[in-house]
Residue frames as a rotation matrix with the C-alpha (Angstrom) as fourth column:
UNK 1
0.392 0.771 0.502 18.44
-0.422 0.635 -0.647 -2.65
-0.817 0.041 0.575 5.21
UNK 2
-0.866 -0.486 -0.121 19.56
-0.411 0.551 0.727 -5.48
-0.287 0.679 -0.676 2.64
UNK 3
0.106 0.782 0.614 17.79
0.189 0.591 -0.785 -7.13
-0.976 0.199 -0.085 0.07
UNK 4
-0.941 -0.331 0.070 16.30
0.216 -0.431 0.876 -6.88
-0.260 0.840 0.477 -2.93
UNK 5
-0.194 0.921 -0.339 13.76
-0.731 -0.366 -0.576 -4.37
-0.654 0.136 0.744 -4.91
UNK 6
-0.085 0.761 0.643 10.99
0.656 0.529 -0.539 -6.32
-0.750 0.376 -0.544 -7.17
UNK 7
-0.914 -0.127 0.384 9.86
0.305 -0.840 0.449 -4.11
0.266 0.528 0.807 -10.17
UNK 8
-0.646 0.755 -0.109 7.21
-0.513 -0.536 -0.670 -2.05
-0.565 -0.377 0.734 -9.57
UNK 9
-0.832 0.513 0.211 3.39
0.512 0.856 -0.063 -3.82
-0.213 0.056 -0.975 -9.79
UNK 10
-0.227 0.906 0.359 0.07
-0.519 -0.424 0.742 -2.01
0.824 -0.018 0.566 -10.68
UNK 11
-0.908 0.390 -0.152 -2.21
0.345 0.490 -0.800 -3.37
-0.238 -0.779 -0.580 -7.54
UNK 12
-0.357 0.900 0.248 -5.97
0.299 -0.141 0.944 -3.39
0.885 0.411 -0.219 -7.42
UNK 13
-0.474 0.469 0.745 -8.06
-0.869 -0.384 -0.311 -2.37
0.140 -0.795 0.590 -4.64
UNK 14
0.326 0.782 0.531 -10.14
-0.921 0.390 -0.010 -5.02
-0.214 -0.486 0.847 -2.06
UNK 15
0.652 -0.195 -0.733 -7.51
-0.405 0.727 -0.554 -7.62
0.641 0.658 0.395 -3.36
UNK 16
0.598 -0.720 0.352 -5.03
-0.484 0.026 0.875 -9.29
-0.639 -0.694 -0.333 -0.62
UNK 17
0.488 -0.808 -0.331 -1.29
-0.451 0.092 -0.888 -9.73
0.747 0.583 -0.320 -1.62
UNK 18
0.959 -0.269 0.091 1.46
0.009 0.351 0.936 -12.10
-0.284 -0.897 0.339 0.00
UNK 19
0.740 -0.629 -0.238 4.66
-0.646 -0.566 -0.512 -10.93
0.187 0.533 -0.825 -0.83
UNK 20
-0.476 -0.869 -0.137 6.50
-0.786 0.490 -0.378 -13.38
0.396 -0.072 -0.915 0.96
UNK 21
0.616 0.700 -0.362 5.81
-0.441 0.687 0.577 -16.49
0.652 -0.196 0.732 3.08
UNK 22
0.294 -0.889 -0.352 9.47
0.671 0.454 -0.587 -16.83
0.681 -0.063 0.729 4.37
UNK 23
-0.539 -0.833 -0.127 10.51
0.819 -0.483 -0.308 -13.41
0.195 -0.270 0.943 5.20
UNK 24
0.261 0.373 -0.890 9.38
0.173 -0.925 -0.337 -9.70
-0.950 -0.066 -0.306 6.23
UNK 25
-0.360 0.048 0.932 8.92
0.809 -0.482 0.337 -7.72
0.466 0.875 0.134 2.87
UNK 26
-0.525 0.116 -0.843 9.05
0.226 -0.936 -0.270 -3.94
-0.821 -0.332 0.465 3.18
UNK 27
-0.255 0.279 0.926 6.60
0.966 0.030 0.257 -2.35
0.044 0.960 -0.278 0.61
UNK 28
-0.886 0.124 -0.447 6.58
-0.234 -0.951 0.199 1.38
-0.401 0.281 0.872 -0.98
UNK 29
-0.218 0.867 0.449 3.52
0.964 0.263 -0.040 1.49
-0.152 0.424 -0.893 -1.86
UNK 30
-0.987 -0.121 -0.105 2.19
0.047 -0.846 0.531 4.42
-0.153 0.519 0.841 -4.17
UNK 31
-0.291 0.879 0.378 -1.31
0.837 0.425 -0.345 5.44
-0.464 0.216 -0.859 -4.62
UNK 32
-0.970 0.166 0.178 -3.01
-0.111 -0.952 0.284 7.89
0.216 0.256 0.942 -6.87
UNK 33
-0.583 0.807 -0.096 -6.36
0.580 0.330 -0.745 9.25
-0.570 -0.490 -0.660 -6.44
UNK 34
-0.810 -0.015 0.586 -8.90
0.456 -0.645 0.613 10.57
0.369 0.764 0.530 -8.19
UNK 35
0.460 0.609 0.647 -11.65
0.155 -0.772 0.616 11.94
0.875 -0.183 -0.449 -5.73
UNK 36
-0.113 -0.359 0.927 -10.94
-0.871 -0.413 -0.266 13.16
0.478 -0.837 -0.266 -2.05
UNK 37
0.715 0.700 -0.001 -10.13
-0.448 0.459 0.767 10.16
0.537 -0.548 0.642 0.37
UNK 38
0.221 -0.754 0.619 -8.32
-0.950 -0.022 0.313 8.52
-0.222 -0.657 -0.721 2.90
UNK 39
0.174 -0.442 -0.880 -5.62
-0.695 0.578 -0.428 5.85
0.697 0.686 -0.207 1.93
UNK 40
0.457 0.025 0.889 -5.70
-0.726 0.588 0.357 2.82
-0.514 -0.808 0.287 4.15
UNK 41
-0.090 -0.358 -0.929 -3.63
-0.461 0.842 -0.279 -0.48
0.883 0.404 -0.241 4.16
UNK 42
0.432 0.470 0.770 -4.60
-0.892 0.096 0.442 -3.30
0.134 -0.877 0.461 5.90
UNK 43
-0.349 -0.707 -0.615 -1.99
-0.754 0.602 -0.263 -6.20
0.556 0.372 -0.743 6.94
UNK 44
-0.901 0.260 -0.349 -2.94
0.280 0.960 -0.009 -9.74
0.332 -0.106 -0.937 8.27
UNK 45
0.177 0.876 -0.449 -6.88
0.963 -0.060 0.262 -8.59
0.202 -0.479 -0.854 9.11
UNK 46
0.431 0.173 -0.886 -5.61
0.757 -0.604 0.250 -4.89
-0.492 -0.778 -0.391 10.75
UNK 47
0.702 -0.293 0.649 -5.26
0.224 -0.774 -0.592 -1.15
0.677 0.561 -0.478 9.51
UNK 48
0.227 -0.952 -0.207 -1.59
0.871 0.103 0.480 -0.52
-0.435 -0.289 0.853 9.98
UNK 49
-0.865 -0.473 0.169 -1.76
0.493 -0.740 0.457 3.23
-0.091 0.478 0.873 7.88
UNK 50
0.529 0.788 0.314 -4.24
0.788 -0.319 -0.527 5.59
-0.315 0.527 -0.790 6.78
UNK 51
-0.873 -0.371 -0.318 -2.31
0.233 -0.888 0.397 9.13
-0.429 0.273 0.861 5.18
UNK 52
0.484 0.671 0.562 -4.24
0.875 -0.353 -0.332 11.95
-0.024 0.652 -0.757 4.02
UNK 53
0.162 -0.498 0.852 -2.85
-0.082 -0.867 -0.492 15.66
0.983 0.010 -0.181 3.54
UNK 54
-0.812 -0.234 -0.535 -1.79
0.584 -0.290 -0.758 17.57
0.022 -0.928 0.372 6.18
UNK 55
-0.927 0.356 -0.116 -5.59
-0.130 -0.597 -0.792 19.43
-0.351 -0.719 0.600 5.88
UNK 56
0.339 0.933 0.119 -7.95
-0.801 0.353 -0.483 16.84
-0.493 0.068 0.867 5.41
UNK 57
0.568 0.096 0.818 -8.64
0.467 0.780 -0.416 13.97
-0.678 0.618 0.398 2.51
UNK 58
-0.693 -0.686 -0.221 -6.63
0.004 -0.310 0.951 13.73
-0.721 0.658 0.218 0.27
UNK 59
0.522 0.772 -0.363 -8.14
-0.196 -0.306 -0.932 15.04
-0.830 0.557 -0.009 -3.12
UNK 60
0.864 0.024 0.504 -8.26
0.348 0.696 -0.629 14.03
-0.365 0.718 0.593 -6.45
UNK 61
0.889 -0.394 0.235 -4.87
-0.017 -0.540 -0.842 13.94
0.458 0.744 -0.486 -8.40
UNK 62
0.483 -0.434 0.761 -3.01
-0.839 -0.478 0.259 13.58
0.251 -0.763 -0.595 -5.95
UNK 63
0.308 -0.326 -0.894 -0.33
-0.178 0.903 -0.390 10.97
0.935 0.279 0.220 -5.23
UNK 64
0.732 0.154 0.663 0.22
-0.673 0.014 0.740 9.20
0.104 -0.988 0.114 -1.66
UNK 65
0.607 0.189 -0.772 3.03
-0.212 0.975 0.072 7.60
0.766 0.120 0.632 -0.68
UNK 66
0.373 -0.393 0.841 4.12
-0.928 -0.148 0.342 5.65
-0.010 -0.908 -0.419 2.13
UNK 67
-0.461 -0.586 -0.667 6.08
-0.494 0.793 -0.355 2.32
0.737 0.166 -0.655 3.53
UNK 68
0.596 0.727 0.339 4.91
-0.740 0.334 0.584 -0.56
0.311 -0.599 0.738 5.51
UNK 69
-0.582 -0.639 0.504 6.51
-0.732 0.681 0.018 -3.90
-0.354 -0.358 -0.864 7.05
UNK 70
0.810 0.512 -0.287 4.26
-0.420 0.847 0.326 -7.40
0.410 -0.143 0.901 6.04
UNK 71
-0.071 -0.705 0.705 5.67
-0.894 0.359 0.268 -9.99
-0.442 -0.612 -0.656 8.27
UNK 72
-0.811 -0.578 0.094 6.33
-0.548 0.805 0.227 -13.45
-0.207 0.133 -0.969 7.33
UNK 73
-0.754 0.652 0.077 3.45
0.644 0.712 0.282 -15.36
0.129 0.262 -0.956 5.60
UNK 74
-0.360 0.630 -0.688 1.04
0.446 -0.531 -0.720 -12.26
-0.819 -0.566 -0.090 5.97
UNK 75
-0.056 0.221 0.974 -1.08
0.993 -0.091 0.078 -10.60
0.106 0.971 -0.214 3.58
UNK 76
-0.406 0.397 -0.823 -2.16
0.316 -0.784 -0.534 -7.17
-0.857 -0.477 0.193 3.09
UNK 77
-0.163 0.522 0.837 -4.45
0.933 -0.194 0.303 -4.73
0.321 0.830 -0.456 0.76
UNK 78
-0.937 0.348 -0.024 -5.33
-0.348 -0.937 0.029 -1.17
-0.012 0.036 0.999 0.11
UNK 79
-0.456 0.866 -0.206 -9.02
0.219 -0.116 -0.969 -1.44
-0.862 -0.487 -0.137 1.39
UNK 80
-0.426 0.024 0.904 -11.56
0.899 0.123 0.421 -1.16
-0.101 0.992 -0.074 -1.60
UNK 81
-0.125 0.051 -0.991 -12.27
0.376 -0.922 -0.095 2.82
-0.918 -0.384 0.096 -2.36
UNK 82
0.838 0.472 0.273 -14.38
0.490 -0.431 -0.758 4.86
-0.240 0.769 -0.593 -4.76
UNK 83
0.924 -0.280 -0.260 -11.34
-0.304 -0.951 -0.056 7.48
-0.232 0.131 -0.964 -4.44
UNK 84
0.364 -0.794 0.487 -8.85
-0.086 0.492 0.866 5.40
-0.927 -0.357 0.111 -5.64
UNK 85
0.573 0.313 -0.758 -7.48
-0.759 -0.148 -0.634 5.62
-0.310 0.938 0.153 -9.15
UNK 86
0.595 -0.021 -0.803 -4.39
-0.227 0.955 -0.193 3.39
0.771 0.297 0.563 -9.21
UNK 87
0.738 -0.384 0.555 -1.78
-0.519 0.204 0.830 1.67
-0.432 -0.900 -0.049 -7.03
UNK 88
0.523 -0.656 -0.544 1.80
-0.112 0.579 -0.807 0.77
0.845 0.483 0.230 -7.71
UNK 89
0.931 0.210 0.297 3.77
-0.303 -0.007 0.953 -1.00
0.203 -0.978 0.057 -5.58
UNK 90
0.080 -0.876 -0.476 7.72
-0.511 0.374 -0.774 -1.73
0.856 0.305 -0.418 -5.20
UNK 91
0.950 0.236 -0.203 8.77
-0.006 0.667 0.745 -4.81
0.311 -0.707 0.636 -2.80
UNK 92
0.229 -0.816 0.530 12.04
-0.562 -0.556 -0.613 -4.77
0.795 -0.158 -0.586 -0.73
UNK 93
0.780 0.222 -0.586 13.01
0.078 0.893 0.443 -8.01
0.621 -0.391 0.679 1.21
UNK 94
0.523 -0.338 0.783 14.60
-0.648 -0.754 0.107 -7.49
0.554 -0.563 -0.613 4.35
């Protein structure tokens, strides 16, 4: 994969992001938490992830992370969640 990385962002919950408008943008996306819950990300309208442990919700303290694709002019967001503490995010244009 080619490109380039962005610096890492703080992100909010219940907030949509458009990383690009041109291109696909891969995004690492990082989440801590601070009570037990499942991490969702939703791109243009649809959940495209959810992670929790491997034996159950994930629980407070705990960091989550995974990768995603946004295609071309698409948004996306981390659903809004009590069990969220924060969200950083690093972009990666493909």
């Amino acid at each position: 994969m080619t490109g380039k990385y962005s610096s890492s962002a703080s992100r909010e919950t219940g907030v949509e992001y458009e990383p690009s408008a041109t291109e696909p943008v891969q995004v690492v996306l990082s989440v801590k938490c601070k009570a037990e819950t499942a991490v969702k990300v939703d791109v243009a309208g649809g959940q495209i992830a959810e992670q929790v442990t491997p034996g159950g919700l994930t629980v407070g303290g705990e960091t989550i992370d995974f990768t995603f694709i946004v295609p071309p002019g698409s948004k996306w967001q981390v659903p809004g969640s009590s069990g969220v503490e924060s969200i950083k995010s690093v972009y990666l244009t493909v």
